[in-house]
C-alpha positions, 0 to 999 in steps of 0.5 A, spaced: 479 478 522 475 485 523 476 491 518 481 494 524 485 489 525 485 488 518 488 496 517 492 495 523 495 489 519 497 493 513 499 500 516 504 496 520 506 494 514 508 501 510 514 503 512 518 507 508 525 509 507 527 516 507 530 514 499 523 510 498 519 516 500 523 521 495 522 516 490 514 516 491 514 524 491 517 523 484 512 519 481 506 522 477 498 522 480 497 516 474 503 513 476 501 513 483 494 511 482 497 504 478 500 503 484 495 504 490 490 500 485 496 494 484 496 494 492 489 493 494 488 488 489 494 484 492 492 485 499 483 483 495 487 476 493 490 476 500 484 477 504 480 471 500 486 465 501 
């Protein structure tokens, strides 16, 4: 799998709701960060299997 088949493959899978996208915007820039580090690190642990 090359690095744009692996972008294609998560962008496929962000997709938010209207009500999700509201709650994201609420969210602090630490908050946001947390969850951008905890992402990748799922998506790291994914790719090594």
């Amino acid at each position: 799998m090359t690095k744009l088949d692996t972008y294609e493959k998560i962008n496929e899978d962000i997709k938010f709701t209207e009500d999700e996208t509201v709650e994201l915007l609420k969210l602090t820039e630490k908050e946001i960060l947390v969850l951008i580090l905890s992402e990748l690190k799922k998506i790291t642990d994914n790719t090594k299997k």
